[in-house]
N, C-alpha and C positions, 0 to 999 in steps of 0.2 A: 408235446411241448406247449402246445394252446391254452391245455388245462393250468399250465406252471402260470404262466403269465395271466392269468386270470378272465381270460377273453377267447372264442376259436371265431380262427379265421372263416372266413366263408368263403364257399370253392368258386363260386364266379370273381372275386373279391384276388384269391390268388392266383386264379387264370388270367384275368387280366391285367396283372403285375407280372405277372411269368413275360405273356405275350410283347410287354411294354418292354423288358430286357433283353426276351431274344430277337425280338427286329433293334435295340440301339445297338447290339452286338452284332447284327447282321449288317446294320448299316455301316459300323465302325470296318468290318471284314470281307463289305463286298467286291472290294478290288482280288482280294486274295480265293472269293469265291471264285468269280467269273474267270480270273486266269486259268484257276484248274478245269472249269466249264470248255473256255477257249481251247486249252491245251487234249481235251479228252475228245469235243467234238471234231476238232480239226484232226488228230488223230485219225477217229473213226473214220471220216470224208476221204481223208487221203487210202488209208486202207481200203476202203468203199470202189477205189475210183481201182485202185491197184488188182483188187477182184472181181471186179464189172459188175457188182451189186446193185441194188436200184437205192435210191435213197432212201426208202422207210425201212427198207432191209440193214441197211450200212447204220441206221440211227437205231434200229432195234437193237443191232448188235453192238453198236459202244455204249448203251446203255446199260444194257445185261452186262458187260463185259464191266464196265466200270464199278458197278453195283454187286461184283466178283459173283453174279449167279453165276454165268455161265454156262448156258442150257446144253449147250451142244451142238443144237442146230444148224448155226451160221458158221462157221469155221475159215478162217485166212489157210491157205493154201499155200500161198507164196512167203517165202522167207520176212519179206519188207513188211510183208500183211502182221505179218507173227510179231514181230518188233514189236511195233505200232500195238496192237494188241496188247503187250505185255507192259508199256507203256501207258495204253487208257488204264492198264488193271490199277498201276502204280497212283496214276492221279485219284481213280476212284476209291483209293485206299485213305491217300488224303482229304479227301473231299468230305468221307464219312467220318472219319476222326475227328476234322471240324465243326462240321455238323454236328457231332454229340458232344465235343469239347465248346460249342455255342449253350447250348440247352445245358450241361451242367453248371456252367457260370449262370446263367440266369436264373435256373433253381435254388444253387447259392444267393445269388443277390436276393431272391424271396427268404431264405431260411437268416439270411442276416438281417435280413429289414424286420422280422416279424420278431424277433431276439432285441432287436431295439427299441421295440415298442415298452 
């Protein structure tokens, strides 16, 4: 589309138009980040606390867990644990949706700006 418009963009040029949209959309969405952050860690913690985990155990596993890896390793036991659990999966579900619904608006606002030119 460069060539149409009679000019190409340059990739430092649209990196940092990219990087300028997805931090205003990250700043416009950080309440709706951190709650799902709040809701995933606190999660974890209480799960953690429910398993006698140590805390980089308890933070390894609502990460993986949120991030829908999954490894295996760490495992809830207890019913309450397993909730919780299925609940960080849930938030880390949202988390990354946003995240990649962040970065596509801001790729768009590049492919619109360089169409206006």
């Amino acid at each position: 589309m460069a060539a149409e418009s009679g000019h190409r963009s340059h990739p430092k040029e649209m990196r940092r138009h990219f990087f300028i949209e997805l931090f205003r959309y990250v700043h416009v969405l950080w309440p709706i980040f951190s709650g799902i952050l709040v809701v995933m860690v606190g999660s974890g913690m209480i799960a953690g606390l429910i398993e006698g985990w140590r805390i980089e155990d308890t933070l390894y596993f609502t990460f993986v867990t949120g991030l829908t890896i999954g490894y295996g390793d760490i495992t809830p036991k207890h019913l309450a644990a397993r909730l919780l659990a299925i609940l960080i999966g849930f938030a880390g579900i949202l988390l990354t949706g946003l995240v990649a619904s962040v970065a596509v608006h801001a790729l768009q606002a590049i492919r619109s700006d360089r169409l206006d030119r």
